[in-house]
N, C-alpha and C positions, 0 to 999 in steps of 0.2 A: 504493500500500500504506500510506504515512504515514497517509494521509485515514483512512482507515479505519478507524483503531485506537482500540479500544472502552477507555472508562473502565471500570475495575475496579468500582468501588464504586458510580456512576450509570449506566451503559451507555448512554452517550451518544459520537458519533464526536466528543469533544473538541478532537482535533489539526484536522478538518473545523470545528465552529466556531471555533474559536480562528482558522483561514486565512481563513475566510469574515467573521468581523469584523474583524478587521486590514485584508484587502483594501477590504472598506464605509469605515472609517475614512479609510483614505489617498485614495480617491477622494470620501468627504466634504469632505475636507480641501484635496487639491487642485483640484478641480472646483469646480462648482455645487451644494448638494445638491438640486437640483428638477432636474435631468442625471439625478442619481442615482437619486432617487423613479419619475420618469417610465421609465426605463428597468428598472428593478425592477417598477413596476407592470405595465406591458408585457410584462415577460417572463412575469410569474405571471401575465396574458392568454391567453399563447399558450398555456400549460400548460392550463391552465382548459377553452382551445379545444380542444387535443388530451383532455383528460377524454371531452368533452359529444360532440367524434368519435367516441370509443370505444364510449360506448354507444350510441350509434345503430347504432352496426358490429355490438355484441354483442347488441343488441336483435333484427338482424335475422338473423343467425347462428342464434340459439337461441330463434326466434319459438312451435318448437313444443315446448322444451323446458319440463317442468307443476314441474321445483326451479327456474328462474329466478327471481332476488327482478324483483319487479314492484311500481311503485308505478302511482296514479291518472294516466291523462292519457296514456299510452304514451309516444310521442316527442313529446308539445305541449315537456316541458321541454327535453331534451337541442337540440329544431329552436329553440326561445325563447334559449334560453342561445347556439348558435353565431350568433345573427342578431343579440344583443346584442352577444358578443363584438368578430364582426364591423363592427359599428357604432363599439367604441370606440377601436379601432384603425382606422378610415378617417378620425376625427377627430384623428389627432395629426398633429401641425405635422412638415410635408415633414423639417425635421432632426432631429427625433424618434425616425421612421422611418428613418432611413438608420443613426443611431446604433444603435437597435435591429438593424439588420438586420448594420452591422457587429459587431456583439457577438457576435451568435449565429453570425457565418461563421468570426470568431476562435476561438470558443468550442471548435465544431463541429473545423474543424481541428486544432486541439488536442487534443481527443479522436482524432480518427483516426490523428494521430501516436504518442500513445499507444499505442492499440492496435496500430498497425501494428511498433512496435519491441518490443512484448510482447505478443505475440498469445496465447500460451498463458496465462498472469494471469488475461488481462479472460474472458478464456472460458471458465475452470475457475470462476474468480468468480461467476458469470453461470449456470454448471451448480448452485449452490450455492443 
């Protein structure tokens, strides 16, 4: 609920950036920052990946739907983008990887805990 909470006057989740640069700082700081970069860029990878998934999902879902936005090429881009994707993340170095995938198990767990101790919150939230 902290994260959340909108600035009055910018409607920005401030209390959410204000946590998110604090936490980049102190692992600036005590880390490596090319730990940090790599692992930040990776992650907005993975995201990127699940984008370029969705439309190919949603592509094929609503093939016969005539309001679909539709641009040139059909799936040339969303099938280029996961083969890139996929490419750039076969190329990081073995401790990269494992770093990455520890982040995202932490992460993940962390949310489920969440959720699981407030279960009515995240899903009223979510109805919203």
């Amino acid at each position: 609920k902290p994260l959340s909470l909108v600035h009055s006057k910018f409607a920005t989740p401030y209390v959410s950036i204000i946590s998110f640069t604090t936490l980049a700082c102190f692992f600036a700081i005590t880390g490596e920052f090319e730990h940090l970069a790599m692992l930040s860029s990776s992650s907005v990878l993975l995201i990127y990946l699940g984008v370029a998934l969705a439309v190919i999902k949603f592509r094929l879902q609503r093939q016969n739907d005539p309001l679909a936005f539709r641009i040139p090429g059909g799936f040339v881009v969303p099938v280029l983008s996961v083969i890139t994707i996929l490419w750039f993340l076969s190329n990081l170095a073995t401790e990269k990887m494992i770093g990455m995938v520890i982040a995202i198990a932490i992460l993940s767990l962390a949310y489920h805990m969440i959720r699981y101790l407030k279960p009515d919150s995240i899903s009223d939230e979510s109805r919203n």
